[in-house]
N, C-alpha and C positions, 0 to 999 in steps of 0.2 A: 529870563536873564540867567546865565550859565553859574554856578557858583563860582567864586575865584579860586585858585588853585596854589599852593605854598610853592614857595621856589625848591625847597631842600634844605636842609642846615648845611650842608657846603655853601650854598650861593645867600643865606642869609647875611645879614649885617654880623660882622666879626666872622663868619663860620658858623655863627648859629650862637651867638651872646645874646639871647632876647629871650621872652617868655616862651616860647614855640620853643628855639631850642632846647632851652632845659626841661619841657617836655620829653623831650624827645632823647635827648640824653639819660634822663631817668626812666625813660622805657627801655634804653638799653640795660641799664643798674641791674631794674627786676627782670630782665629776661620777655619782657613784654613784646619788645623788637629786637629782632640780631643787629648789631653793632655795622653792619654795614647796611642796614636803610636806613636813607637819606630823607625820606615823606617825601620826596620830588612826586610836583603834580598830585598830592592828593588834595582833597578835597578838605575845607576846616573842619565840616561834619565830621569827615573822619580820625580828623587829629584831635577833637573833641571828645572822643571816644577814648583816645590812648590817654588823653589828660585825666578822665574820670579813671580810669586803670591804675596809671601810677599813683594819683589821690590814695584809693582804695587803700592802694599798697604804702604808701610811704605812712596814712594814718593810723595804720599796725605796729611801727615804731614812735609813735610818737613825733609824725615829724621830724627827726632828729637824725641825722648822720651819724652820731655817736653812738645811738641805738639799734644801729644794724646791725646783723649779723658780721662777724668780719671776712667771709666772702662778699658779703654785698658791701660793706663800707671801704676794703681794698679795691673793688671793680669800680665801686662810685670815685674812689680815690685819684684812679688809673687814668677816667674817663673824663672826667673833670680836671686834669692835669693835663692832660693831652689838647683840651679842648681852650685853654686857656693859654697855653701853649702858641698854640697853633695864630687865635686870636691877638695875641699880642704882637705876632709880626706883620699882625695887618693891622696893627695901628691902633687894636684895642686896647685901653686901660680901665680897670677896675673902677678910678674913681669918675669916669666919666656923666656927665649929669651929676654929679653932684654938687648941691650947692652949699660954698663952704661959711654959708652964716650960720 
C-alpha cells in the first residue's frame, strides 16, 4: 500500500493551522526549508524528518520564542503573523476546539 501523501500547507485546514503546519513553518524559522516549500505530496516519512530537525533546533533555545536569537524570533514573528493572517480570513480562529469549562 502507497504511503499517503500531505496536501501542502496552502491546501491544509486554515493554510496549514495544524500540527504539520507548524512544522513546517518552524522549518522555515531555522532555515531548514525555504519559505516557499509547501511539502505538497511528500511523504509523512519525510515531514517526520523535518519535525526531528526543527525539534533538534528549537530544543537549543529552550523551546522558547523568547529565547531566540532576534533574527530567528523576528523571522518566527513574520511567519507566524502572516500565517495567522492569512488563516483567519478562512475562517480560522485561535480559540477553536476549545472547550470553555
Amino acid at each position: 500500500m502507497a504511503e499517503q501523501l500531505y496536501v501542502g500547507i496552502e491546501r491544509d485546514e486554515y493554510g496549514g493551522m495544524t500540527p504539520i503546519g507548524n512544522i513546517i513553518k518552524d522549518a522555515w524559522v531555522f532555515g531548514i526549508l525555504p519559505e516557499d516549500e509547501t511539502c505538497e505530496n511528500w511523504a509523512y516519512s519525510r515531514l517526520q524528518v523535518i519535525h526531528d530537525q526543527t525539534k533538534h533546533e528549537w530544543d537549543k533555545y529552550g523551546c522558547l520564542v523568547s529565547n531566540l536569537p532576534d533574527e530567528l524570533r523576528q523571522r518566527h514573528a513574520r511567519i507566524y503573523q502572516q500565517a495567522m493572517d492569512a488563516a483567519r480570513k478562512l475562517g480560522w480562529d485561535p480559540n477553536m476546539g476549545v472547550d470553555p469549562d
